[in-house]
Structure formats: structure tokens, C-alpha cells
GUFIMI-850928 format. One record per residue (C-alpha): x, y, z. Coordinates in steps of 0.05 Angstrom, whole numbers, always signed. Layout:
BEGIN
X, Y, Z $
...
//
This chain:
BEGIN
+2616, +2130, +1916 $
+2550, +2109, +1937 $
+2480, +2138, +1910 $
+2466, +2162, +1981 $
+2540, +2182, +1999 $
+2537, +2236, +1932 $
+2477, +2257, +1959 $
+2504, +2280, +2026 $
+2566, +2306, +1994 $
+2519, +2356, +1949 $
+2483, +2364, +2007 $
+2536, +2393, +2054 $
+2567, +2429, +2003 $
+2510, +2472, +1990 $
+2495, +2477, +2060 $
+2566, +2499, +2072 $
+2550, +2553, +2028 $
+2493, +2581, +2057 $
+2520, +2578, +2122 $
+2579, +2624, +2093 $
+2528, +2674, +2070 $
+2493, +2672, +2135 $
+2561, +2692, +2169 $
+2584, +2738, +2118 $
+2519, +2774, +2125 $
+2514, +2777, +2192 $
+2578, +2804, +2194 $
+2556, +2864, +2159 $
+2506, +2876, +2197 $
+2541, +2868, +2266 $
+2499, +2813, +2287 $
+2520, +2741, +2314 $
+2513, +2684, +2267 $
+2482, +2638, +2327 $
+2424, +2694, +2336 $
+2394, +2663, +2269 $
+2371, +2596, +2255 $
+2367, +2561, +2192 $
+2304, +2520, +2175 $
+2318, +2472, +2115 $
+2250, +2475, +2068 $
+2247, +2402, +2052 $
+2175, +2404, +2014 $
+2171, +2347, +1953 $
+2241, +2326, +1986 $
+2250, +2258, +2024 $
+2259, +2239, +2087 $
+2325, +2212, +2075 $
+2345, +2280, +2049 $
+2323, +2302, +2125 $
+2360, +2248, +2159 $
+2423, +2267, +2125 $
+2412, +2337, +2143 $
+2403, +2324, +2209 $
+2468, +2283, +2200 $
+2504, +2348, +2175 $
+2483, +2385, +2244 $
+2414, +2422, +2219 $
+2359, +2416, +2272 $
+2302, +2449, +2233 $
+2269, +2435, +2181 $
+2204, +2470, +2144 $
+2143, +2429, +2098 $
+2085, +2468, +2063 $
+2036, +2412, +2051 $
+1995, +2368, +2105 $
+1988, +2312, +2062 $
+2070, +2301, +2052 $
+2090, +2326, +2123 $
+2043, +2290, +2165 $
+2077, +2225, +2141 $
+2152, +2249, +2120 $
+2147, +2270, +2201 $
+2117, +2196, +2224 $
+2174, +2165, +2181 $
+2227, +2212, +2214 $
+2199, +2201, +2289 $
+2194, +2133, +2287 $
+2279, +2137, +2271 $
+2291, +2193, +2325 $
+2233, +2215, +2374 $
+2232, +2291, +2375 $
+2223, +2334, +2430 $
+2168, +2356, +2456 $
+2149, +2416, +2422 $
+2163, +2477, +2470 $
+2228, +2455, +2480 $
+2300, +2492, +2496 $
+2342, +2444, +2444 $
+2295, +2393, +2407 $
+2343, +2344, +2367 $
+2292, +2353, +2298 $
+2243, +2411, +2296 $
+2191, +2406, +2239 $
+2162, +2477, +2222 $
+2095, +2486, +2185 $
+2104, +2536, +2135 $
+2051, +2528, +2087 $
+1981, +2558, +2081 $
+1939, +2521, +2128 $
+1864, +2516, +2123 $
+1823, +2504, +2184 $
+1799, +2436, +2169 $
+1880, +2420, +2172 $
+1894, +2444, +2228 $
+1885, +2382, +2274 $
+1916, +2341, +2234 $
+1983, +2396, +2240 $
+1983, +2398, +2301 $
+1989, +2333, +2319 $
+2064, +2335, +2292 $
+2085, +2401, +2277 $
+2128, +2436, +2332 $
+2115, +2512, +2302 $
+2069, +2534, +2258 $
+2090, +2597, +2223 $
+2024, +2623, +2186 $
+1971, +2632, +2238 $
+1935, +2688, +2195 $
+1867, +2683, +2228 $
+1825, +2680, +2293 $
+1793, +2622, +2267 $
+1861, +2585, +2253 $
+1886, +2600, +2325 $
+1816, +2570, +2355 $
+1830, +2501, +2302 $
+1902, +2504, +2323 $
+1890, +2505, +2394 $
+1837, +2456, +2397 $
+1876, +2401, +2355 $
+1937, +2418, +2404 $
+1902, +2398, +2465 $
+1871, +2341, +2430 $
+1949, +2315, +2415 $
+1963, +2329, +2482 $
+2016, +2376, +2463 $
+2038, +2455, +2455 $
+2047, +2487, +2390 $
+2092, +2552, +2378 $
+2057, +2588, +2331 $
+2080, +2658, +2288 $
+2036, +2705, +2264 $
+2041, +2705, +2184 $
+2044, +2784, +2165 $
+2019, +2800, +2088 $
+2066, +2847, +2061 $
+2032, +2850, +1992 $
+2013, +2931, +1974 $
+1949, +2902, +1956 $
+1908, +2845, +1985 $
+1910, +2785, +1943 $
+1861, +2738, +1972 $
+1900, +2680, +1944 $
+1965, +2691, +1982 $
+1959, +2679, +2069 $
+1978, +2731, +2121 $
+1951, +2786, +2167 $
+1952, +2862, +2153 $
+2004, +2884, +2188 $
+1952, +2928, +2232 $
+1920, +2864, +2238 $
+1976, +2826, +2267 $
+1974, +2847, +2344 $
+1901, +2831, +2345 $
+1914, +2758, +2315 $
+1977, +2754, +2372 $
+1936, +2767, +2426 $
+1885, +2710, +2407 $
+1947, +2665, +2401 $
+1970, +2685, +2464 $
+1907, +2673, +2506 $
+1905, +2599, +2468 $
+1916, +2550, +2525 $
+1963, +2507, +2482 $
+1999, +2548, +2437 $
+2054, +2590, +2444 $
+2072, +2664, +2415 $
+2129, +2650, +2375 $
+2124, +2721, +2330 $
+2115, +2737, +2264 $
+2130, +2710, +2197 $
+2135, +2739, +2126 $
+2148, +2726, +2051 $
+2179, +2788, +2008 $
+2124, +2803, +1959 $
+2146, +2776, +1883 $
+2185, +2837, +1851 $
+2196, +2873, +1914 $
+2250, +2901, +1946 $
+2263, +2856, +1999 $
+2292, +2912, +2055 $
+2238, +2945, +2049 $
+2187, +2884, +2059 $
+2231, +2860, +2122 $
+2241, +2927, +2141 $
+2157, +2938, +2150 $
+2163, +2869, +2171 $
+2214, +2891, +2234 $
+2165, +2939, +2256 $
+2108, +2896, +2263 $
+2154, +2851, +2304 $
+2177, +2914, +2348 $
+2090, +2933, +2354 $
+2086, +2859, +2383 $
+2141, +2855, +2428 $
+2130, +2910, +2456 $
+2059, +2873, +2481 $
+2097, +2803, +2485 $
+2163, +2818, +2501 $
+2183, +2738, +2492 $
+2157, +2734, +2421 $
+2226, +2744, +2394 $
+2217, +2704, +2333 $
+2224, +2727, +2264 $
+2223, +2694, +2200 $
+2245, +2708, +2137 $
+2289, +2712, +2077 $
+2285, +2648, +2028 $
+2340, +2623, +1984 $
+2346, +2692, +1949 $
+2336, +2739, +2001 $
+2368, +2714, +2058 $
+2416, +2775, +2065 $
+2364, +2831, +2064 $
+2319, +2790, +2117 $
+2384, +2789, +2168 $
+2399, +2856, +2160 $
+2321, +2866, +2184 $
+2336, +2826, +2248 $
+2299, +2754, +2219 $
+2315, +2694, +2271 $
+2301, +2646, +2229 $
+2311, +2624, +2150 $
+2279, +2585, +2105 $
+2325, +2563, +2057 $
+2301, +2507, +2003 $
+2333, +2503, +1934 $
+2401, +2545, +1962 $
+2405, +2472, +1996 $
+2367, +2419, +1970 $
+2370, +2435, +1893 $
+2309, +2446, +1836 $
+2244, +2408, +1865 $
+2220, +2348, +1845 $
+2163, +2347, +1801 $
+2102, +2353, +1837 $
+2082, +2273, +1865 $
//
């Protein structure tokens, strides 16, 4: 068996086995599997890992770092175009997911199709300007800090915070309210992070009935965040294995 062909095998066998958790858990909770989505975190991973992926039927997949995703994406689009980015079935949806800093933001948005931590007014204005320069529209989530304390190194919104930074999104001409995103805090109970996290997406639905998005739950978590109603997933190692060393 070829280098490539082991690869794929791992590959779907670990994504075989997420998917079972997915159904098993939302069995419990009396949800249906095809309500949540499963975004592949492919950060330090290459974009041959993606194209088998894509192979293996997942249409999403997640990157953390500008400098890796901006190109992993040209490599990948210049296989497959993707679809535009407000779209109802794009064939390969690439999902920011990484702190972004302002001066990034342009550069983002000239290939990512959602951006999940919009955490700022300032980050919606970058967002939105570097959208219309692409010519494109972004969907955009609000990133909700779920810390008990404010650590100024980690990204997110208060949660009282988060309708204010949804409205700004919302009256950006070229992005689109997706709804909210969160990480369980380290050492926290996770239902009880995605359970706070469900009610900020109930306070901002209730304003934007259409931004039905949430995501949440990791490789670990993935069970508590679907019994809290999350969307979408964000499932790395579960799928891909232990990271590369940092390039």
C-alpha cells in the first residue's frame, strides 16, 4: 500500500469514528445528526491531507493561522474552485478559526468563506472592508469568551458584549451574521461553558433570527457541545492525529 493510500485509510478510519460519536450523541440528545456539521481543523496539516478529506465526503474544513491558510487555500482552489462564499452547498468551505488581528484581516478575507472569531468592532470594520475589496461576502460568528475571568491573551466577546458586536456585523455591507462561536475554558466543565454559550446564541436570535450558527466542542468535547445545540464542530487530532511540529 501506497504512502498516500495509508494515509487515507487512517484518515477515514478516524473520521469514521467521530462521525459515530456525532450520531451516538445526537441520539441522546434527540437531535438529528445532519443538524451538525463537522469542520475538520487542518492547522500544520497539508493540503493533501484536505484533498483526501474532501475525498472521504467532508466539505469543511478550519485553519488558525493566516500565514499557512492563505496558501494551503490557493493550493486547494487552484485543484477545485470553491463556491462563492454565501453559498447553500459550497463543494470546500475553509473556516477561519484562529485569533485574527486587524492588520490580517484583508488578507482573510480574501479566501476564507466564515470567519468564526469576530471579537471586536474594529475587526468587523477590517473584515468588511477587505470583503468588499475581494469582491466577495464573508459569514462571520461572533467569538463569545467564556473564561470566569478576562485573560487578555485568549480572543472573544463578553457574553453581554456579544449582541452589541452582532449588530455591527450585521449592518457590515459584506458580511454575513453567521452566530456565535466558543472554546470551553481549560479545566472547565464543558456543559456548563456551552450551556452559557446556548444562551447567548438564544439573546442573538432572538434579534437575528437567521443567525442559527453555533460552534463548538473540539476533539474532547464534542458530546457536551451537541447536547448544548452546537451546529458545527471542530474536530482536529480526533481526525488528523498529533500535530506536526510547528514549521
Amino acid at each position: 500500500m501506497s504512502e498516500l493510500a495509508e494515509r487515507r485509510a487512517e484518515l477515514a478510519a478516524n473520521l469514521a469514528l467521530v462521525r459515530t460519536r456525532i450520531e451516538l450523541a445526537c441520539g441522546q440528545a434527540g437531535r438529528d445528526p445532519h443538524e451538525v456539521s463537522l469542520i475538520v481543523v487542518t492547522k500544520y496539516f497539508p493540503a493533501s491531507d484536505v484533498r483526501l478529506l474532501l475525498d472521504l465526503g467532508v466539505h469543511h474544513y478550519g485553519e488558525n493561522r493566516d500565514q499557512e491558510a492563505g496558501p494551503k487555500c490557493a493550493e486547494l482552489r487552484a485543484d477545485a474552485p470553491a463556491a462563492p462564499a454565501v453559498s447553500s452547498a459550497p463543494e470546500l468551505t475553509m473556516h477561519f478559526i484562529g485569533q485574527l488581528q486587524t492588520n490580517k484581516a484583508g488578507s482573510v478575507a480574501r479566501y476564507a468563506d466564515v470567519v468564526h472569531t469576530v471579537d471586536r468592532p474594529r475587526l468587523v470594520s477590517a473584515l468588511d472592508r477587505g470583503a468588499q475589496a475581494a469582491g466577495r461576502r464573508l459569514r462571520a460568528l461572533v467569538q463569545v469568551d467564556l473564561e470566569p475571568e478576562r485573560d487578555p491573551n485568549r480572543g472573544g466577546a463578553r457574553p453581554e458584549d456579544a449582541l452589541t458586536i452582532a449588530e455591527a456585523v450585521d449592518t457590515a455591507a459584506h458580511l454575513e451574521l453567521g452566530g456565535v462561536m466558543a472554546v470551553a475554558p481549560l479545566g472547565a466543565d464543558p456543559d456548563e461553558a456551552f450551556a452559557a454559550l446556548a444562551r447567548v446564541a438564544r439573546g442573538i436570535q432572538v434579534r437575528f433570527p437567521s443567525a442559527s450558527w453555533v460552534s463548538a466542542g473540539m476533539s474532547g468535547d464534542l458530546e457536551a457541545a451537541v447536547r448544548h445545540g452546537a451546529t458545527h464542530l471542530r474536530v482536529g487530532t480526533a481526525i488528523l492525529g498529533s500535530r506536526p511540529h510547528l514549521r
